[in-house]
C-alpha positions as CSV (number, residue, x, y, z in Angstrom):
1,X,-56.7,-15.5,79.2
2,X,-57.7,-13.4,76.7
3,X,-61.9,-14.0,75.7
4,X,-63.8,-14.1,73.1
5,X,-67.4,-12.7,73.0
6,X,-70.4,-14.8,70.8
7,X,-73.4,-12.7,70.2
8,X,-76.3,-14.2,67.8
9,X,-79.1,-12.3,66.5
10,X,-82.6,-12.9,64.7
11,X,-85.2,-11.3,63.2
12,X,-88.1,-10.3,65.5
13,X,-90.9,-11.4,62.7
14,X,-90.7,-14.5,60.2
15,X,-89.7,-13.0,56.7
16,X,-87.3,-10.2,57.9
17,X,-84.4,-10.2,57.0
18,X,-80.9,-9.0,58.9
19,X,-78.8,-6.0,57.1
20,X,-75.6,-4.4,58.6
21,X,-72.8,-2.3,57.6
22,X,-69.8,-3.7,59.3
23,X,-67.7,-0.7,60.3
24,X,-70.8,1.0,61.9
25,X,-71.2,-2.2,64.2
26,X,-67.8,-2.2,64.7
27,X,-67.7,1.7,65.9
28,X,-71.3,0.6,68.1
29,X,-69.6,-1.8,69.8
30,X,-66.5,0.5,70.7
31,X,-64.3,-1.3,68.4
32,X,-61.3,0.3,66.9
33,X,-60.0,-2.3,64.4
34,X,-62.4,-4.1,62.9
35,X,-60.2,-7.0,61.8
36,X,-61.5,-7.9,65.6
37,X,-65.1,-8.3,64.2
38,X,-66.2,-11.4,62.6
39,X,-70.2,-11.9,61.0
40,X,-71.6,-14.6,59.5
41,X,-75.6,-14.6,58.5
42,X,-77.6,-17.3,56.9
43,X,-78.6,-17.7,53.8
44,X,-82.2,-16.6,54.4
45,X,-80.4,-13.5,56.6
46,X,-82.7,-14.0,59.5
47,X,-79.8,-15.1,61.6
48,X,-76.3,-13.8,62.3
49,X,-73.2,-14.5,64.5
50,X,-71.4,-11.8,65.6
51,X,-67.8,-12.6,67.0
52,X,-65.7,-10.6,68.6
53,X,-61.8,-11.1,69.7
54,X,-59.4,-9.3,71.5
55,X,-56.8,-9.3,68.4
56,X,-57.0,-10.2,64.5
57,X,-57.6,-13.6,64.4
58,X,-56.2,-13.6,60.9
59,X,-52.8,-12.8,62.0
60,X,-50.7,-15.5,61.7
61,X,-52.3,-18.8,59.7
62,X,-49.5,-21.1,59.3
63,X,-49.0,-24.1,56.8
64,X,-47.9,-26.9,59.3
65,X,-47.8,-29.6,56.1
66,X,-46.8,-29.5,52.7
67,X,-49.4,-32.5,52.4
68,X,-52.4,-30.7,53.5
69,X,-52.3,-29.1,50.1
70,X,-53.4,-32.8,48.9
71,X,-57.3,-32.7,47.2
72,X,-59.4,-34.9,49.5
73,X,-61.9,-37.5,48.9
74,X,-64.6,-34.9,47.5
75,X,-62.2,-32.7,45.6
76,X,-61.3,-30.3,47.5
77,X,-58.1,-28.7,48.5
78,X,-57.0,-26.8,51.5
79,X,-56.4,-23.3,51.0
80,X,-56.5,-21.1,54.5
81,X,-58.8,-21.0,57.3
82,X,-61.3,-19.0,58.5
83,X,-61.5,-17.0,61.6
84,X,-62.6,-19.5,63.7
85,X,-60.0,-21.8,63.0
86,X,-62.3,-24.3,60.8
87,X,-60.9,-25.0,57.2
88,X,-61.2,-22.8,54.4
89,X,-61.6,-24.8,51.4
90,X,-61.8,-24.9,47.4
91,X,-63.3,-27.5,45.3
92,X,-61.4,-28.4,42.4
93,X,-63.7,-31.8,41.3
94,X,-67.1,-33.2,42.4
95,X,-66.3,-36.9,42.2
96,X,-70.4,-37.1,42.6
97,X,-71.5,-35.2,39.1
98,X,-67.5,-35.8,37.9
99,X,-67.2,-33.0,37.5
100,X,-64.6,-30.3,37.2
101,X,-64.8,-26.8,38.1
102,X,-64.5,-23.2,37.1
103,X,-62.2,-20.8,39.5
104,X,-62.6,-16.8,39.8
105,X,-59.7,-15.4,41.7
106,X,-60.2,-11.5,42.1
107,X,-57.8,-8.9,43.8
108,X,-56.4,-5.7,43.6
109,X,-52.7,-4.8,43.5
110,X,-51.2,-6.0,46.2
111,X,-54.3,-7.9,48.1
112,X,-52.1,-11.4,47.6
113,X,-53.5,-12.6,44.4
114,X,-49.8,-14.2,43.5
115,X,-49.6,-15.7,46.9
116,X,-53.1,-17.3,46.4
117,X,-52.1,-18.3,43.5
118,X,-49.1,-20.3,44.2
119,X,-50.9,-22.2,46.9
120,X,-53.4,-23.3,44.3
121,X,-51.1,-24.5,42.0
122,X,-49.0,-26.2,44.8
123,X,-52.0,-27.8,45.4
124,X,-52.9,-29.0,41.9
125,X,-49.6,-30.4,41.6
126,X,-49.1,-32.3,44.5
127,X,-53.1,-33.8,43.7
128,X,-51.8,-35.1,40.1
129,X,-53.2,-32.4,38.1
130,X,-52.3,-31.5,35.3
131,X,-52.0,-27.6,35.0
132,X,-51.7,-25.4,31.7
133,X,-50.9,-22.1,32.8
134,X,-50.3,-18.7,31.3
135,X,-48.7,-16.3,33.4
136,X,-49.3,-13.0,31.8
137,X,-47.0,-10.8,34.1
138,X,-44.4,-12.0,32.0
139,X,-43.9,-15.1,34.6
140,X,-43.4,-12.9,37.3
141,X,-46.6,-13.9,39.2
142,X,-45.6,-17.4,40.0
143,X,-42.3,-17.9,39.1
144,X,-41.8,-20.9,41.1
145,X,-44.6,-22.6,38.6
146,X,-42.2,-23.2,36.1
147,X,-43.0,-25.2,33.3
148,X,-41.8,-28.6,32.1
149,X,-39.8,-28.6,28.8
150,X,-41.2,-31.7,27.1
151,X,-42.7,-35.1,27.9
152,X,-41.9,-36.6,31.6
153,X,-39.3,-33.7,32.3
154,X,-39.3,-31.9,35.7
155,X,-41.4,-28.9,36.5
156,X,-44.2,-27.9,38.8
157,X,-46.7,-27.4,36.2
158,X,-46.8,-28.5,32.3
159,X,-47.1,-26.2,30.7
160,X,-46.5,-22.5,31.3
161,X,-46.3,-20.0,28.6
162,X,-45.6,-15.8,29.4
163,X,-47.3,-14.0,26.0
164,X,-50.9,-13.5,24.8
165,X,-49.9,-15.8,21.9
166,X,-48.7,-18.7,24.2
167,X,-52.0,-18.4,26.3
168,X,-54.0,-18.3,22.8
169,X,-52.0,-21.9,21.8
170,X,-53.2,-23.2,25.6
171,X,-56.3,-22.6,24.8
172,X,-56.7,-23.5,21.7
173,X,-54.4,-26.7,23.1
174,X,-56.6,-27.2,26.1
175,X,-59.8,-27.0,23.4
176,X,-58.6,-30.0,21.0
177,X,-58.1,-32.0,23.9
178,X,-61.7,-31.1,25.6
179,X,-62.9,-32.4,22.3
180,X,-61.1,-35.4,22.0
181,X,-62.0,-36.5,25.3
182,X,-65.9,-35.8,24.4
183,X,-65.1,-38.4,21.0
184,X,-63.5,-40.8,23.0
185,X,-66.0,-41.5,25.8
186,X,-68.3,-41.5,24.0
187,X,-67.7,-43.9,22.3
188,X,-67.0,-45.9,25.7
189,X,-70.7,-44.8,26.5
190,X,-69.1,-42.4,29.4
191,X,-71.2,-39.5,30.6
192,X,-69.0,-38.7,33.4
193,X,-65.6,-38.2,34.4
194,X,-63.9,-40.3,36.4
195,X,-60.8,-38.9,37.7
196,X,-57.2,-40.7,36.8
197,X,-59.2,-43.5,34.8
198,X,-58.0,-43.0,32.5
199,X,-57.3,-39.6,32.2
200,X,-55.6,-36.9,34.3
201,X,-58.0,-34.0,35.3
202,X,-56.7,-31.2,33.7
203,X,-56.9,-27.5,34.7
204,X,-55.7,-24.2,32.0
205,X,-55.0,-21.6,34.5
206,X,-54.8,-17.9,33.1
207,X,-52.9,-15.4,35.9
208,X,-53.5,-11.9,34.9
209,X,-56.4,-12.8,32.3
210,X,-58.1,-9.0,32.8
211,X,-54.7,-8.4,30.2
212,X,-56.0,-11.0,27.6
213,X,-60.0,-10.2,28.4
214,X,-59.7,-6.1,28.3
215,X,-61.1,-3.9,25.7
216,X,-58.5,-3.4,22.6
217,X,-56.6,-7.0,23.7
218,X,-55.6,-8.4,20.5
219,X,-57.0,-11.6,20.8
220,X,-59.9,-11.1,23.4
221,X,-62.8,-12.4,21.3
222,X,-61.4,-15.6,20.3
223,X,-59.8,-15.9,23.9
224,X,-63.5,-15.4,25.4
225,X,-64.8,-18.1,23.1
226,X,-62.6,-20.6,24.4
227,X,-62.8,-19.7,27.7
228,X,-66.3,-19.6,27.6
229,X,-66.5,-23.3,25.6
230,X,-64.2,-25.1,27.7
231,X,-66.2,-23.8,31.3
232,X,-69.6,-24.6,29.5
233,X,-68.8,-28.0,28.2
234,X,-64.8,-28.8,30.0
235,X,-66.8,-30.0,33.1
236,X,-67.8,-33.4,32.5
237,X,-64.8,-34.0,30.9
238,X,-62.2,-33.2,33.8
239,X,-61.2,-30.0,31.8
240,X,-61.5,-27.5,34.3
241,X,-60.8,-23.5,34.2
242,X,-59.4,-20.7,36.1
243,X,-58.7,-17.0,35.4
244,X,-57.0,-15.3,38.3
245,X,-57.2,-11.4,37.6
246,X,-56.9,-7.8,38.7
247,X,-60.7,-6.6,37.7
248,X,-62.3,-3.4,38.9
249,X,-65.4,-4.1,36.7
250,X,-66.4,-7.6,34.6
251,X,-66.2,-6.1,31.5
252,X,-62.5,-6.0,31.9
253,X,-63.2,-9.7,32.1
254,X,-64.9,-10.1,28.7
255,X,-68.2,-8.7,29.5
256,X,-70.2,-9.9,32.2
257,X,-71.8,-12.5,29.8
258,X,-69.0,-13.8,29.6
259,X,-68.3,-14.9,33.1
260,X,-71.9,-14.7,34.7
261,X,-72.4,-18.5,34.7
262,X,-68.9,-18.7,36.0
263,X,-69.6,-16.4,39.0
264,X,-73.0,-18.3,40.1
265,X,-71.6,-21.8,39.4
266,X,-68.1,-21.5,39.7
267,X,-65.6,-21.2,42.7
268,X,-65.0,-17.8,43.7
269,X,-62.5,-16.2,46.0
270,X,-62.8,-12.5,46.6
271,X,-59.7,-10.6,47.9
272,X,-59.1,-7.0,48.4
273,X,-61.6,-5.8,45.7
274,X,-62.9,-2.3,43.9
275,X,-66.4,-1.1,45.2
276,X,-67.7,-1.4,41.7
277,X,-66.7,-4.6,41.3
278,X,-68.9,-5.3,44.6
279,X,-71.5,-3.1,43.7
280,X,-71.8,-5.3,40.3
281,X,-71.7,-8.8,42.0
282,X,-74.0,-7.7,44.1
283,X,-76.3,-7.1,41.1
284,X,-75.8,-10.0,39.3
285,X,-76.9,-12.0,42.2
286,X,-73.6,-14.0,43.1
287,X,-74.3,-12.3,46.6
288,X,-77.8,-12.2,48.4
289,X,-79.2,-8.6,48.1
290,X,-78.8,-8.2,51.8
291,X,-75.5,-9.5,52.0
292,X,-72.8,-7.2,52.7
293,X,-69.3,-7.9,53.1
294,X,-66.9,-6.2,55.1
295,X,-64.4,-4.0,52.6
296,X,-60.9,-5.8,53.0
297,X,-58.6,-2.6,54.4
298,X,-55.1,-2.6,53.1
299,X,-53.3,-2.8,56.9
300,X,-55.0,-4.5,59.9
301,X,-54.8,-3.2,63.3
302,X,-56.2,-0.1,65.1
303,X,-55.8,3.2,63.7
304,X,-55.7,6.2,65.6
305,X,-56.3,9.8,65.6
306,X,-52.4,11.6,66.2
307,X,-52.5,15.0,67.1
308,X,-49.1,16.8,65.8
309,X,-48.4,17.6,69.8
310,X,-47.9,14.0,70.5
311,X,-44.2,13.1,70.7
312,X,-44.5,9.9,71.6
313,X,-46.3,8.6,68.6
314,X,-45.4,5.2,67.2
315,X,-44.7,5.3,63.5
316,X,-44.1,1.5,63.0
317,X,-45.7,0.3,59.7
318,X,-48.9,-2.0,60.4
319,X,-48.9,-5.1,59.4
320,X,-50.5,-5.9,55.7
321,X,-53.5,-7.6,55.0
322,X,-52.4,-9.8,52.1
323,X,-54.1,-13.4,51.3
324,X,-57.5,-12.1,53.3
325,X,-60.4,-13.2,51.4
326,X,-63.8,-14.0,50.8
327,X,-64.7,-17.8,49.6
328,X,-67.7,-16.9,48.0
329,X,-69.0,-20.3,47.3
330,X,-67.7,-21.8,50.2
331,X,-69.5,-23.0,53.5
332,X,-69.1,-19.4,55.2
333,X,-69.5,-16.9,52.3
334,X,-69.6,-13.7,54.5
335,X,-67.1,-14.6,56.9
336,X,-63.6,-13.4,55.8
337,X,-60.6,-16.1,55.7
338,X,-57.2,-16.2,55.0
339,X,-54.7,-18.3,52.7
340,X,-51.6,-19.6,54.5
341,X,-48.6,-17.6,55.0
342,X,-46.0,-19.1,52.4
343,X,-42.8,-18.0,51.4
344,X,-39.4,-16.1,52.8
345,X,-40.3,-13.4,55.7
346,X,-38.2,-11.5,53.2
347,X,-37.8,-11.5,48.9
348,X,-35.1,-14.1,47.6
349,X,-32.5,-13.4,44.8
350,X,-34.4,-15.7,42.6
351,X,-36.6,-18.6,43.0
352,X,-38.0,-19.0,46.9
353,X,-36.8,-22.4,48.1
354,X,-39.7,-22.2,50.8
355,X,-42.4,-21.9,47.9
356,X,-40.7,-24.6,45.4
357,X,-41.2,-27.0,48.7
358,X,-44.5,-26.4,48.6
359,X,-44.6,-28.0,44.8
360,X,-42.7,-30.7,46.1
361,X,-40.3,-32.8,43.5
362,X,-40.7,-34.3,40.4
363,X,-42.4,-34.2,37.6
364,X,-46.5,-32.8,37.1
365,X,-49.3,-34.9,35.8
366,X,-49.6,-33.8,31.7
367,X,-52.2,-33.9,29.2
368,X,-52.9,-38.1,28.3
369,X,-50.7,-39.4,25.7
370,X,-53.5,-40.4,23.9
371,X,-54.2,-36.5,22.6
372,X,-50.6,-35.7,21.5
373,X,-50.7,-36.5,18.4
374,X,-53.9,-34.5,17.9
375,X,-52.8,-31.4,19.9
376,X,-49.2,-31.2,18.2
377,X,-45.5,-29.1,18.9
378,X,-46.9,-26.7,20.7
379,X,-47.6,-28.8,23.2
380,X,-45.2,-31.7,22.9
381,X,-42.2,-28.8,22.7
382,X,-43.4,-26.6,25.3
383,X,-43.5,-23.9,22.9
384,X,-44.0,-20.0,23.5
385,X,-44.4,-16.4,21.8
386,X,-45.6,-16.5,18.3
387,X,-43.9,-20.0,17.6
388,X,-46.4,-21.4,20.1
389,X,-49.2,-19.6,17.9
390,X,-48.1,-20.3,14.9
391,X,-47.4,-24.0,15.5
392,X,-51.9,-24.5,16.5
393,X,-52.7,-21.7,14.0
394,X,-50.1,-22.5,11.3
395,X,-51.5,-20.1,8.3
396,X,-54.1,-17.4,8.3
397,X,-57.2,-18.0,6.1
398,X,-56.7,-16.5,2.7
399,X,-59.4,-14.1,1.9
400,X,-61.6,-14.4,-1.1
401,X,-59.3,-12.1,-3.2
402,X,-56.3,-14.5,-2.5
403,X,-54.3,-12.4,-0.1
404,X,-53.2,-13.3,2.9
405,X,-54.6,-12.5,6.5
406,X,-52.9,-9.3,8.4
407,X,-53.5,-7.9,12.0
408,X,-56.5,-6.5,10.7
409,X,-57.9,-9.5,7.8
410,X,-61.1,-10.5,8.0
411,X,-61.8,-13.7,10.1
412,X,-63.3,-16.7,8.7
413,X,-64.8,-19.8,10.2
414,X,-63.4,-23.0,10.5
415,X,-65.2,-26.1,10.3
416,X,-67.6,-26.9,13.4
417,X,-68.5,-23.9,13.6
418,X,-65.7,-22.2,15.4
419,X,-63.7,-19.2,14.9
420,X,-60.5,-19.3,14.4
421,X,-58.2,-17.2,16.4
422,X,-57.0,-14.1,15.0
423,X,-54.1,-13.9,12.7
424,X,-51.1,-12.3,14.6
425,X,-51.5,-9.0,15.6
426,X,-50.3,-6.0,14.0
427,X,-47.8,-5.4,16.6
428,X,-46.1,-8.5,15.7
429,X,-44.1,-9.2,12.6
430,X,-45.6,-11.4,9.8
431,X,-44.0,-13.4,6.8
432,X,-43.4,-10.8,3.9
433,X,-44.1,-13.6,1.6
434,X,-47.8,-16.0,2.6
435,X,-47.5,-19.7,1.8
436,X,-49.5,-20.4,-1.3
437,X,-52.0,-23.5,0.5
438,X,-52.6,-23.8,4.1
439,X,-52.4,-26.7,5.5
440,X,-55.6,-27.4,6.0
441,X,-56.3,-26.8,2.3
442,X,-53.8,-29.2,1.2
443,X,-55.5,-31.6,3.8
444,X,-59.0,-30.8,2.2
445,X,-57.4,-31.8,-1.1
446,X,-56.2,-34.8,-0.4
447,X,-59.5,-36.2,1.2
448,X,-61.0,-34.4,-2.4
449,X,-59.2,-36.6,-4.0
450,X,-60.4,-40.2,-2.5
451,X,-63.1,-41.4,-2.5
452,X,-61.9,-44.1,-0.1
453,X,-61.7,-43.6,3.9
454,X,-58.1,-42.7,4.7
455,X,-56.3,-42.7,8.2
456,X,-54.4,-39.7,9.9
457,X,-51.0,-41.5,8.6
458,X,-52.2,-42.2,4.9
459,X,-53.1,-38.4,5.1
460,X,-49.9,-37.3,6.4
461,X,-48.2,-39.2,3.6
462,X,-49.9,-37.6,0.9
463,X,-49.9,-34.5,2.0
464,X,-46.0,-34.7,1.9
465,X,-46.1,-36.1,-1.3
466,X,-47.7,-32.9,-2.8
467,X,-44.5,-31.0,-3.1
468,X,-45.3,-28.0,-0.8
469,X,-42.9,-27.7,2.7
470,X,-43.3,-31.1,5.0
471,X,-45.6,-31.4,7.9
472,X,-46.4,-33.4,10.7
473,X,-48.8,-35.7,12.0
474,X,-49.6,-33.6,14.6
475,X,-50.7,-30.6,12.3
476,X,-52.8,-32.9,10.5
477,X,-54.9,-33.8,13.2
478,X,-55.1,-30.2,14.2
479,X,-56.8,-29.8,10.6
480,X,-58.5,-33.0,10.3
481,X,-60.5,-31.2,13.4
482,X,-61.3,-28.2,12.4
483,X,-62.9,-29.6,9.4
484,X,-65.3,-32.1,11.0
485,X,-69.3,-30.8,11.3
């Protein structure tokens, strides 16, 4: 039988505190492969428990159930386990607070970040939640998260979109709804949420968002000010966020501004990672100053030293280290884990049959009926690409000489406060010919023009009375919003 060695260690005087370097301990202890080695240490890194095993205990962690994807009774869903067999998990909702969360998923090429993925999205679905989702790869990162195509249609998520301008109408989308939800309780005098009663918890998921977030994106500040809005005041609401991402420093993220409150208060899973990226979590305090985590190598298994006279030499590859992680703000944050081994041992012609299972049939939870007239055809079509865009930000903002806004017009303000996103980008063709009124303005007149209160319908009716092209009620709303405050 093979054993397993337990060594703890403490500090010799109250107030030291414990610091290590992993592969050095590993070469002390006459360890070759340091997937064997397994630390944990305390938060106050006076104590630590050094394991050691004769093979990776990471190998192999299986999925025996579909159904122990399911969120539990506090929120949170199974993802992997940890060395030691005990349960690696991720909170999605604190039914204490009612809260919903915000998720970090970081990774290099190739550390698993698509397979991770999945499994969190598996997991969302088969809990009732429902999931926006922009998969900037061009839907190659989760293809098996495809989208439904209208209200109550199959899919395994509601919404997915593939372009920077689909993810900008998400968010935008995601917004209106955040804000309606914040109208309507309270007005029932509701501080918290309260999951499923009546309203779904809801979850905008943005795969590759270092693409949307980097220096020169087209539309990263407007994307950051959602992003940040929605994780600052989505929570008590049961809007929740996620940006999965290949990062080697946060200010391919937005700026670490942007996302610092989301790293200390936020779920976080590290996998294979850049050393500055470490080197700046480190500094921002998400990890205790003492803490070091062992670096995530590419292949597990022991490596040797081949001298060119050995014939024998085995040239097999080693096996990859894929789905190993750090879950940062879980119970055992310097103790690595691993997500479940999903999928075909080898690539499928098209969609993996052993991934859709994990999704499981039917249709997804979607965004309440009670916000579809208010977040429009963008939604209610399942729209993408500039229509998607164009259909939550119909018609740029004129500028105060009367012309029209390009890739590069000036931005203006729309009512609360907020900025509008960015006309369409230079890149992407425009109308040779801009619509004399925007619909807002058209709404603006109409409200002008009585002095009485008037209803979203009685709007809509004399807005398409004016003369100018038709709209729809869903439009309407969308500027009736942006002009409140």
């Amino acid at each position: 039988m093979s054993t397993i060695y337990e060594l703890t260690v403490e500090a010799v005087e109250a107030g030291d505190v414990i610091t290590y370097h992993p592969v050095r301990l590993a070469n002390a202890l006459g360890i070759t492969d340091v997937n064997r080695l397994a630390i944990e240490v305390n938060t106050a890194l006076s104590k630590a428990l050094v394991t050691i095993y004769p093979h990776d205990p990471l190998a192999q962690v299986i999925l025996g159930d579909p159904q122990m994807l399911v969120m539990d009774d506090r929120g949170r869903i199974y993802i992997g386990r940890y060395h030691n067999g005990r349960p690696s998990l991720l909170r999605l909702y604190d039914p204490a607070s009612g809260s919903a969360q915000r998720l970090l998923l970081f990774g290099t090429t190739g550390a698993g970040k698509s397979t991770a993925g999945q499994i969190i999205l598996a997991a969302m679905k088969r809990s009732g939640i429902a999931v926006i989702y922009g998969d900037l790869k061009g839907g190659q990162s989760a293809p098996e998260a495809y989208g439904q195509t209208g209200h109550g249609s199959d899919g395994n998520v509601a919404w997915r979109v593939t372009t920077q301008e689909g993810v900008m109408a998400q968010l935008r989308t995601t917004w209106l709804t955040m804000m309606d939800r914040q109208e309507r309780y309270s007005r029932m005098g509701r501080s918290k949420f309260l999951k499923d009663r009546p309203d779904p918890l809801i979850y905008q998921i943005i795969d590759e968002a270092n693409r949307l977030l980097e220096k020169g994106a087209p539309y990263r500040d407007e994307a950051t000010f959602y992003i940040k809005d929605i994780g600052r005041t989505g929570r008590s609401l049961g809007v929740g966020i996620g940006l999965f991402a290949q990062a080697g420093h946060l200010e391919e993220m937005g700026g670490s501004d942007t996302l610092r409150a989301m790293l200390k208060e936020g779920e976080v899973i590290l996998l294979r990672w850049t050393s500055s990226m470490m080197k700046q979590l480190v500094t921002d305090g998400l990890l205790p100053a003492g803490m070091v985590l062992s670096p995530i190598p590419k292949y597990a298994g022991e490596v040797d030293l081949v001298s060119q006279f050995d014939e024998e030499h085995d040239d097999d590859d080693l096996p990859g280290t894929q789905g190993t992680a750090y879950n940062v703000n879980g119970r055992y944050p310097s103790s690595k884990m691993r997500f479940w081994n999903i999928g075909s041992a080898m690539p499928t012609e098209g969609l993996d049959p052993m991934i859709l299972d994990l999704y499981g049939p039917g249709a997804p939870a979607e965004i309440e009926e009670a916000a579809w007239d208010l977040i429009g055809d963008a939604y209610g079509q399942r729209l993408d690409g500039i229509e998607a865009y164009r259909a939550m930000f119909p018609e740029p903002e004129e500028d105060e000489d009367g012309e029209g806004g390009g890739g590069g017009g000036r931005k203006k303000k729309s009512g609360g406060g907020i900025r509008a996103a960015s006309p369409v980008p230079a890149s992407m063709p425009t109308e040779s010919k801009p619509r004399s009124r925007t619909i807002r303005d058209r709404v603006q007149a109409v409200l002008d023009a009585h002095d009485d209160p008037l209803d979203a319908l009685q709007i809509l009716e004399l807005v398409n009375a004016d003369g100018d092209r038709p709209v729809k009620l869903g439009s309407v709303r969308n500027a009736l919003t942006t002009l409140k405050g």
